[in-house]
C-alpha positions in Angstrom: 115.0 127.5 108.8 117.1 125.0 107.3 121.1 124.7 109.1 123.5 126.1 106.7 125.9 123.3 105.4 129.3 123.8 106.0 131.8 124.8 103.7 134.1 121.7 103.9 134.8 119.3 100.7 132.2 117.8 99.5 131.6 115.4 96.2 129.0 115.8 93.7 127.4 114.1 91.2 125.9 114.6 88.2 123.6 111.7 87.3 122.4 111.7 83.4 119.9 109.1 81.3 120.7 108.8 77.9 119.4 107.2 75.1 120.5 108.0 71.3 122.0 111.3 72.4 125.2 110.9 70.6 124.4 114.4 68.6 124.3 115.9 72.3 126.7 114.4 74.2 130.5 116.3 73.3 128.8 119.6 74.0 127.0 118.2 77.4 129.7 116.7 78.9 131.9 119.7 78.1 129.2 122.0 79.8 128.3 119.9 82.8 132.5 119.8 83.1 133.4 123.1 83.1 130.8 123.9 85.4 131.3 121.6 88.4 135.4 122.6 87.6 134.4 126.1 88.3 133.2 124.6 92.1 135.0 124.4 95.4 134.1 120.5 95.0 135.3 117.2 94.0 132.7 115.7 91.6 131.5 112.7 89.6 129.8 112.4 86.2 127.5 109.3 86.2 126.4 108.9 82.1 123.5 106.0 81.8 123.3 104.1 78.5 119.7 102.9 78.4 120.0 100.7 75.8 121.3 103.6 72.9 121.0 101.9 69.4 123.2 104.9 67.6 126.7 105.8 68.6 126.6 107.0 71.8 127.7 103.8 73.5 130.9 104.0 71.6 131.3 107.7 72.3 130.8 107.4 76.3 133.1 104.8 76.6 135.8 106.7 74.8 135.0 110.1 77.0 135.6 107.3 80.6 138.5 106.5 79.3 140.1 109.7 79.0 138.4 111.0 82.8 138.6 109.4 85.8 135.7 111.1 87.1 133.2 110.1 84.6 131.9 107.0 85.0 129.4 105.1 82.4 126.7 102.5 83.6 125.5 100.2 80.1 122.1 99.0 80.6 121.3 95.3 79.0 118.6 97.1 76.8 116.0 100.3 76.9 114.8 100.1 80.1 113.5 103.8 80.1 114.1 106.8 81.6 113.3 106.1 85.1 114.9 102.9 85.4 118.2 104.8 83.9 117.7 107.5 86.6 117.5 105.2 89.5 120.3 103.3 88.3 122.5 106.6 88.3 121.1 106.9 91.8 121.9 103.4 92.7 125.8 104.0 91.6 126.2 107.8 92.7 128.8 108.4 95.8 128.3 111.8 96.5 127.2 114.1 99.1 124.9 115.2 97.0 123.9 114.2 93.7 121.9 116.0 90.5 119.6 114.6 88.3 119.3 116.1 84.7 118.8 114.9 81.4 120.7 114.1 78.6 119.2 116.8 75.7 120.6 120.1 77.1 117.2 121.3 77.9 118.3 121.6 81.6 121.1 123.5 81.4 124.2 122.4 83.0 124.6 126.6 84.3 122.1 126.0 86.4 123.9 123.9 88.5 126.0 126.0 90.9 122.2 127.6 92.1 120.9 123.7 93.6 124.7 123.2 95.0 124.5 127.1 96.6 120.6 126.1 98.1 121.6 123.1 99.3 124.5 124.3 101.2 122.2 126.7 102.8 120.7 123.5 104.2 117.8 122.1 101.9 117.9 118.4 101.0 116.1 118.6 98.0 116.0 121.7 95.8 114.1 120.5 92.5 113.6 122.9 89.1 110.4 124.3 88.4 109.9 125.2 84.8 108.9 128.8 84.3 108.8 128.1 80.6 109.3 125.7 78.3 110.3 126.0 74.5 108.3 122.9 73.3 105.5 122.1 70.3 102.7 123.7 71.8 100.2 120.7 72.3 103.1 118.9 74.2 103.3 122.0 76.6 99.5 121.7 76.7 99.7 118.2 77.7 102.1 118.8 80.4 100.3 121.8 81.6 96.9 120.1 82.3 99.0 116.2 83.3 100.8 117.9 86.1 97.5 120.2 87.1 95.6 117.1 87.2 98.4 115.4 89.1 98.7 118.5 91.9 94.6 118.3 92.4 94.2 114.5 92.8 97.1 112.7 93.9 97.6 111.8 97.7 100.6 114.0 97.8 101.4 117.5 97.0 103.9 116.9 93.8 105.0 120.5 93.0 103.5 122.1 90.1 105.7 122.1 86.5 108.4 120.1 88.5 110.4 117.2 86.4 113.3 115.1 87.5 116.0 118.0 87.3 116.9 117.9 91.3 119.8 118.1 93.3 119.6 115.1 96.5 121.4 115.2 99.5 122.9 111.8 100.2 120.4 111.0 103.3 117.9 111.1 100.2 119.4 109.2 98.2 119.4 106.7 100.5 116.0 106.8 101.6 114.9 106.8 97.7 116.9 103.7 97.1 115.8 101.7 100.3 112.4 102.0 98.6 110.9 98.9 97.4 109.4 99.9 94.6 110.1 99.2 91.2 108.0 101.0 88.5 109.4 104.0 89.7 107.9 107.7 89.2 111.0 109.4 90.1 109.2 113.0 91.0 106.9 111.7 93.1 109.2 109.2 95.7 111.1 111.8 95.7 108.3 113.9 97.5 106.8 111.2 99.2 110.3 110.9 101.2 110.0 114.5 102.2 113.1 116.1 103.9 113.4 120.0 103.6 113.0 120.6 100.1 112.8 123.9 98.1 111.7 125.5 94.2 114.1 126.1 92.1 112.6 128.3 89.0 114.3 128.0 86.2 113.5 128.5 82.2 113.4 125.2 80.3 115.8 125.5 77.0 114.7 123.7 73.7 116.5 120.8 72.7 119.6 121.2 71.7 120.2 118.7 68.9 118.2 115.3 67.7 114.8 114.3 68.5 113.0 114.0 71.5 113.2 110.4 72.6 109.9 110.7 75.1 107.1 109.7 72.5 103.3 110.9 73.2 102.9 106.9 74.2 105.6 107.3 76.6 104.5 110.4 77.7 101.4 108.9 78.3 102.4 105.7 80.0 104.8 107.9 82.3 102.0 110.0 83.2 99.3 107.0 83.9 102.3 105.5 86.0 102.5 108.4 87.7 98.7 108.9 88.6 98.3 105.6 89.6 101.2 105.6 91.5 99.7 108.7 93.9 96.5 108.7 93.5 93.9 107.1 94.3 90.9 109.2 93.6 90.5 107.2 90.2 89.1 104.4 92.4 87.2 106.8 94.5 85.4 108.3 91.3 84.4 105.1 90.2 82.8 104.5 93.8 81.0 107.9 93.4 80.2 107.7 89.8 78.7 104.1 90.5 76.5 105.7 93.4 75.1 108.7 91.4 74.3 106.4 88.5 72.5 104.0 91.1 70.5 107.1 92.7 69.4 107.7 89.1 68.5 104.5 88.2 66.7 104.4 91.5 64.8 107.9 91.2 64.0 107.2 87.3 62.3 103.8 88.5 59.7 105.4 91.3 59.1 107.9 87.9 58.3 104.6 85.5 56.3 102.4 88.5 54.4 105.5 89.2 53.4 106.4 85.4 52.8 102.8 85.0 50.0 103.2 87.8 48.9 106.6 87.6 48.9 107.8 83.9 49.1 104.6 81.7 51.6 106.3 79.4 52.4 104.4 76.3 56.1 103.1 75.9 58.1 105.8 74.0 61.4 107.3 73.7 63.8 104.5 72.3 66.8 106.7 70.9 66.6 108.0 74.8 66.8 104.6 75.8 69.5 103.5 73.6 71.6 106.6 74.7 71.5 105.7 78.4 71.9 102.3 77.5 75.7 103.3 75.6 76.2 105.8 78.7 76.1 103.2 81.1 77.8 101.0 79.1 80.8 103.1 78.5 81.0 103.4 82.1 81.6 100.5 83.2 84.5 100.3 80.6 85.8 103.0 81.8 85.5 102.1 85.6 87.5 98.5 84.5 89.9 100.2 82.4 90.9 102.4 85.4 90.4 99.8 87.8 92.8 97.4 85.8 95.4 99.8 85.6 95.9 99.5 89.1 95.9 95.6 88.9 98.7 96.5 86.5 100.3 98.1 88.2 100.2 95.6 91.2 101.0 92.4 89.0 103.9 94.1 88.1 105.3 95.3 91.4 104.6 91.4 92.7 107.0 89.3 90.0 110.0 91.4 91.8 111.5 91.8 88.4 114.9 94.1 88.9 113.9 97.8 88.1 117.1 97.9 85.8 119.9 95.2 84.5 123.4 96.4 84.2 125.2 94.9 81.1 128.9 96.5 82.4 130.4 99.6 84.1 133.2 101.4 82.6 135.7 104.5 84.4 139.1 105.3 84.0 139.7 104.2 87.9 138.0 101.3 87.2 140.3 100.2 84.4 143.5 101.1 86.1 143.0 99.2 89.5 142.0 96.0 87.2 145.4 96.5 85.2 147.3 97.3 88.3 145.4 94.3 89.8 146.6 91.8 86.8 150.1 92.6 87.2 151.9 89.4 88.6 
């Protein structure tokens, strides 16, 4: 069992990606507020601009300059959702510190349930969606990407479990001391154990706007993702390639031996053409997989920054530079 924290004051922050959420952001900001007032805690609000072309830049800099304890990190451009994340990670000071997103579909209310588990001692307590208020074939997609996921990868990523998390700071730390840079958020976050716990929770719909997580992002988060863990893809082209040669070999003896024995005439060319294209669209499909870990390893080896930041802005910030200029 997990030692209970103690009851002492703590900080906490709340660290939240946006990008073209301005529709969103007066009603999140106002619930994720009155919640963590409601707390026995000091706390932080960490808002991440990744690259918003609509208003919300604008917006989130006026909000800093009216509280102190939000603070706004402006990313040089759309870096993407887990760059913004770590980012918020990067900058977050407190004892613990919650990841959410920006679209109200994890609601802020949910919030004093992670604090409460992890002051009964858990360093990670992550939401698990118990249902999700989405367009069906994206629910589909999730349900069989994260079910794939849980059966293949090298590590045992909880089932229907996004980025929605609460992190104790030894976490933190540990994620950030990690040296990778396409990051799959979920899964470092496992593969750094800890004592970590479920959360259930039920997913709300959006509450204004439109999703900014297009089925090419989805797809290129979740191809991240299996790469990153997993590596039965390259094991299942090893098997595939040695049950296609123990074919090959078997329906050889069959041809040398009819060639001897019975003499039988050369037939069957739409059969031939068909394992011809199957073996053929194999070995595309072996290099595609292959090359997406070569991808995925040319990336990781130019050491690009996972993130640029264009300019923090806080209240606190902004007074110490004017108290700072005064001669």
């Amino acid at each position: 069992m997990p030692e209970l924290r103690e009851t002492k004051q703590v900080t906490i922050s709340v660290v939240v990606p946006l990008f073209n959420e301005s529709e969103n952001l007066a009603e999140l900001y106002r619930r994720i507020k009155s919640v963590l007032e409601s707390e026995n805690s000091s706390y932080e609000i960490i808002f991440i601009n990744d690259g918003s072309s609509d208003s919300t830049p604008r917006l989130l800099d006026a909000l800093s300059a009216s509280d102190e304890r939000l603070v706004v990190l402006h990313l040089s451009r759309n870096f993407g959702h887990q760059a913004a994340v770590t980012a918020g990670l990067d900058h977050a000071v407190g004892d613990a510190v919650i990841v959410m997103d920006g679209d109200l579909q994890d609601p802020p209310e949910v919030l004093p349930q992670f604090i409460a588990k992890w002051r009964e001692g858990f360093d990670v307590v992550y939401a698990v969606r118990t249902k999700r208020k989405e367009w069906w074939p994206k629910r589909a997609c999730y349900f069989v990407f994260y079910r794939v996921l849980h059966m293949i990868g090298d590590l045992e990523i909880p089932l229907d479990s996004g980025d929605f998390s609460l992190l104790d700071r030894d976490v933190v730390e540990a994620l950030s001391s990690l040296p990778e840079h396409r990051r799959f958020v979920r899964g470092l976050r496992t593969f750094v154990g800890f004592r970590q716990v479920g959360l259930p929770y039920e997913r709300a719909a959006r509450e204004a706007g439109n999703p900014k997580y297009t089925f090419r992002a989805l797809t290129g988060l979740a191809v991240d993702g299996l790469v990153s863990f997993s590596s039965y893809p390259l094991r299942l082209v090893t098997y595939l390639g040695l049950l296609i040669t123990l074919f090959a070999s078997i329906l050889m003896v069959w041809v040398f031996i009819d060639a001897i024995v019975q003499q039988t005439a050369p037939q069957g060319w739409a059969s031939l053409l068909a394992v011809v294209l199957f073996l053929g669209a194999v070995q595309l499909i072996s290099l595609g997989i292959i090359g997406e870990y070569i991808r995925l390893i040319f990336l990781e080896t130019k050491h690009r920054p996972t993130y640029i930041l264009k300019s923090r802005s806080s209240r606190k910030h902004r007074q110490s530079n004017e108290s700072g200029s005064v001669d």
